[in-house]
Structure formats: structure tokens, C-alpha cells
C-alpha positions as CSV (number, residue, x, y, z in Angstrom):
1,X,4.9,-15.7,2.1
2,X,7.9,-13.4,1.5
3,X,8.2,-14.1,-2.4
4,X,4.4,-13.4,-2.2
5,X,4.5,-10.1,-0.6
6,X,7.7,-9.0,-2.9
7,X,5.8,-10.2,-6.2
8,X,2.4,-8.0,-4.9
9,X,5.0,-5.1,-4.0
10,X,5.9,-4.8,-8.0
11,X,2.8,-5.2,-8.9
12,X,1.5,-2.1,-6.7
13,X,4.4,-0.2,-7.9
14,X,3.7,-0.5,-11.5
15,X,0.2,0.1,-11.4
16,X,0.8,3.1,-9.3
17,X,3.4,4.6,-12.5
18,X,0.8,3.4,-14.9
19,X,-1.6,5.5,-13.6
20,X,0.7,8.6,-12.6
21,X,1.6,8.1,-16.6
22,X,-2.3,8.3,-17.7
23,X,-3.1,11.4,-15.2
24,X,-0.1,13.2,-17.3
25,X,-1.0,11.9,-20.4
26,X,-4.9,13.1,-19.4
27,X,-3.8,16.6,-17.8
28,X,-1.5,17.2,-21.2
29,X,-4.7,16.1,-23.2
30,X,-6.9,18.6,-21.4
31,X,-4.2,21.5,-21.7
32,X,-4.2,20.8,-25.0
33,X,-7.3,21.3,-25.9
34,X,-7.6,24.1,-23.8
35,X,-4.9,25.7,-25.1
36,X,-6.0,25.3,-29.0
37,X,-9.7,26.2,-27.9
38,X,-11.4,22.9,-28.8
39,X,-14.1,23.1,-26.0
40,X,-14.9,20.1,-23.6
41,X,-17.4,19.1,-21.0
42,X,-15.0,20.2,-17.9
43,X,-17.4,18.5,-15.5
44,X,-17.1,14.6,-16.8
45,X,-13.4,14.5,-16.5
46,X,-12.8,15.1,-12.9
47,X,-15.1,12.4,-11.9
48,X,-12.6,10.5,-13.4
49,X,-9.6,12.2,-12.6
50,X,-10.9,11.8,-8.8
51,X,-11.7,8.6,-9.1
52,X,-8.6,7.2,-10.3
53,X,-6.7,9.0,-7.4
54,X,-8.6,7.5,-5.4
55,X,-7.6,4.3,-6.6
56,X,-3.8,5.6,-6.4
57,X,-4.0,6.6,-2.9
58,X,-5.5,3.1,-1.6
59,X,-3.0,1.2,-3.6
60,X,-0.2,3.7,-2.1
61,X,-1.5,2.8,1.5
62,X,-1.5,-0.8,0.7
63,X,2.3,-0.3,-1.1
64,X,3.3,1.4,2.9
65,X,1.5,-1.5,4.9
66,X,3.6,-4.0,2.6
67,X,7.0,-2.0,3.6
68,X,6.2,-2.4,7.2
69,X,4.9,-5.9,6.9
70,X,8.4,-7.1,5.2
71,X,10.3,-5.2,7.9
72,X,8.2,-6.9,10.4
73,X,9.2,-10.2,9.0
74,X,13.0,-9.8,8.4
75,X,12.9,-8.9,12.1
């Protein structure tokens, strides 16, 4: 159950820095663009920008429960 929990811990861990790496990537695109005047639809990308914290946050909740669930076990 342990090597279970420790392989699910670096997966949550990557995913969280892959997506922390697309928001930059997404935020440097739209200042970008913003900066060199190419105009965009400002309304379409927050729905995804949101969305994809929200993802984030629940994997970041899941990431804490995982913490206290090994320290739990090694107790």
C-alpha cells in the first residue's frame, strides 16, 4: 500500500509542475501578444485558465491528504 501511495505521490507532483509550466507558458503567450498588439478574444482564455486551476488545487488537496496519510502509516 505504501509503494502505492509513494508512486501516486510523483505522479501528483509532476502533473502539478506540468501544469504550473503550461499556465507560464500560457500567461507569457498572452503578454505576448498583448504586448506586440495582436488582439485576442480575452474572454475564452480564462475559462480555461480557471479551469485548469481548478484542476491544480484538487490535485494539491489530494498531494496534502497523501502527506498525512503516509505519516499516519509510518506511525
Amino acid at each position: 500500500i505504501i509503494r502505492l501511495i509513494e508512486v501516486l505521490d510523483t505522479l501528483i507532483i509532476f502533473t502539478i509542475f506540468a501544469i504550473g509550466l503550461l499556465w507560464f507558458l500560457y500567461l507569457f503567450k498572452l503578454t505576448f501578444r498583448a504586448l506586440f498588439g495582436v488582439r485576442s478574444d480575452l474572454r475564452r482564455p480564462f475559462l480555461g485558465l480557471s479551469s485548469t486551476f481548478l484542476v491544480s488545487l484538487i490535485l494539491l488537496t489530494l498531494y496534502i491528504t497523501e502527506l498525512r496519510l503516509i505519516e499516519s502509516l509510518k506511525i
